[in-house]
FIGU-57657 format. One record per residue (C-alpha): residue number from 1; residue in one letter; x, y, z negated. Coordinates in pm, 1 decimal. Layout:
num: NUM residuo: A xx: X yy: Y zz: Z
...
This chain:
num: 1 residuo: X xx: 10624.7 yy: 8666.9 zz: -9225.0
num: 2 residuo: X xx: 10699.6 yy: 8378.9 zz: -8975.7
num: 3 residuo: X xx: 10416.4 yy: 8257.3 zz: -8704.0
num: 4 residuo: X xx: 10259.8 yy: 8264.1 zz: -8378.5
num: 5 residuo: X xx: 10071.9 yy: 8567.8 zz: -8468.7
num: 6 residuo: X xx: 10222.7 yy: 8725.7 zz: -8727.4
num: 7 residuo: X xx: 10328.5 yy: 9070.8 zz: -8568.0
num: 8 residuo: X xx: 9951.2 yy: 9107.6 zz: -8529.2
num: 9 residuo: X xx: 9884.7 yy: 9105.6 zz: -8923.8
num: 10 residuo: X xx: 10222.7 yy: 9340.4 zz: -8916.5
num: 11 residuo: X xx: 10114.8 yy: 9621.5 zz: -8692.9
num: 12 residuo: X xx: 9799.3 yy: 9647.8 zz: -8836.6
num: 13 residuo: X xx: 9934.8 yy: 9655.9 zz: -9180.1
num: 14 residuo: X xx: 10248.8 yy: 9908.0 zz: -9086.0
num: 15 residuo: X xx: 9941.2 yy: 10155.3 zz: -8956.1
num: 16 residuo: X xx: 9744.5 yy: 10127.2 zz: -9265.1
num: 17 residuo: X xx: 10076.8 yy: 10217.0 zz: -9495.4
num: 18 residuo: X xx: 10161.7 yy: 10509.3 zz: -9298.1
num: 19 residuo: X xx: 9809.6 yy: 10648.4 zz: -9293.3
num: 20 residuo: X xx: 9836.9 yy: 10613.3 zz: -9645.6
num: 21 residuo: X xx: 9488.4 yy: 10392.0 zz: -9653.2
num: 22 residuo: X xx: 9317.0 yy: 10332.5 zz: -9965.5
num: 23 residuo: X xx: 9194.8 yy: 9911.5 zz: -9961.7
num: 24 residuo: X xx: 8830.2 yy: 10081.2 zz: -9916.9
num: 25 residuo: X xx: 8948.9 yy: 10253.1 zz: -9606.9
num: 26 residuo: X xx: 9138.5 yy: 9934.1 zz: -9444.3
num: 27 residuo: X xx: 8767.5 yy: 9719.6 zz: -9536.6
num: 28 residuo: X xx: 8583.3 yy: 9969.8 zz: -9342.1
num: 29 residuo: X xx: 8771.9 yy: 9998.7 zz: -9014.6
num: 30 residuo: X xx: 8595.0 yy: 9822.8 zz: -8757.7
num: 31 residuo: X xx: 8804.7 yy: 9519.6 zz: -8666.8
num: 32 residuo: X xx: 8759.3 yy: 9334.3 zz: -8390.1
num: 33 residuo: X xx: 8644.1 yy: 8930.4 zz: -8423.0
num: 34 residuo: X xx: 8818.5 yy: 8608.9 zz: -8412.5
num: 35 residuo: X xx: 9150.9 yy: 8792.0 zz: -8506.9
num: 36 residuo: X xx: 9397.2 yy: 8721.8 zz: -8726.4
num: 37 residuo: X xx: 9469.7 yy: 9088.6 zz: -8868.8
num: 38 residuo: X xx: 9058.1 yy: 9027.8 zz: -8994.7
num: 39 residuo: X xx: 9311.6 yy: 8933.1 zz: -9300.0
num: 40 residuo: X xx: 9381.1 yy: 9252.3 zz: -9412.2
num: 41 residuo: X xx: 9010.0 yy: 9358.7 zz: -9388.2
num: 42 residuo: X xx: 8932.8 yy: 9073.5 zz: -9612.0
num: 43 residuo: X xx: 9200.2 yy: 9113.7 zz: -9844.8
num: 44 residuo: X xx: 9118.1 yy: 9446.4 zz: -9962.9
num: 45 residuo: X xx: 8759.6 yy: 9351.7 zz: -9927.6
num: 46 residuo: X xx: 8833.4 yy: 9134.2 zz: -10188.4
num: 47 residuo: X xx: 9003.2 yy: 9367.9 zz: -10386.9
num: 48 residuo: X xx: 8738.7 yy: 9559.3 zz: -10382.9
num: 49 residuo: X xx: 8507.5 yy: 9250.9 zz: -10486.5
num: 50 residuo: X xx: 8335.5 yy: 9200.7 zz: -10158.0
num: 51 residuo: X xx: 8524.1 yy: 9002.2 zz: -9959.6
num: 52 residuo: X xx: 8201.4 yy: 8781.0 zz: -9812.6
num: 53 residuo: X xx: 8458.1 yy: 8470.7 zz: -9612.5
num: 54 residuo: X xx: 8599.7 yy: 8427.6 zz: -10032.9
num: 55 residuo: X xx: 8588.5 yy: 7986.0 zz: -10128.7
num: 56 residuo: X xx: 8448.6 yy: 8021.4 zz: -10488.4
num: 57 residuo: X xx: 8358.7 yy: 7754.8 zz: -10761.2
C-alpha cells in the first residue's frame, strides 16, 4: 500500500488482525470522521451487507 495516508489504513488494520476481530467487530468500533481508516469500517460493513457510503445500480 503506497500513499499519503496509507500507514493510517495499516495501523488500524494490523490492530484489528491481532485482536483477532470478526468484520462485525471492526464495523462497530467507533471511528472517528473524515478519516481515511473509515475504510476498513466500511469494508466489512459491506461484508456484512450494510455498508450505507456503497455506489449501487
Amino acid at each position: 500500500m503506497i500513499g499519503a495516508h496509507a500507514s493510517e489504513i495499516i495501523h488500524e488494520a494490523v490492530i484489528a488482525i491481532k485482536m483477532g476481530m470478526k468484520s462485525r467487530e471492526l464495523e462497530d468500533t467507533i471511528h472517528s470522521h473524515p478519516v481515511y481508516s473509515e475504510v476498513l469500517m466500511e469494508g466489512a460493513a459491506d461484508v456484512n451487507k450494510r455498508a450505507i457510503h456503497k455506489y449501487r445500480d
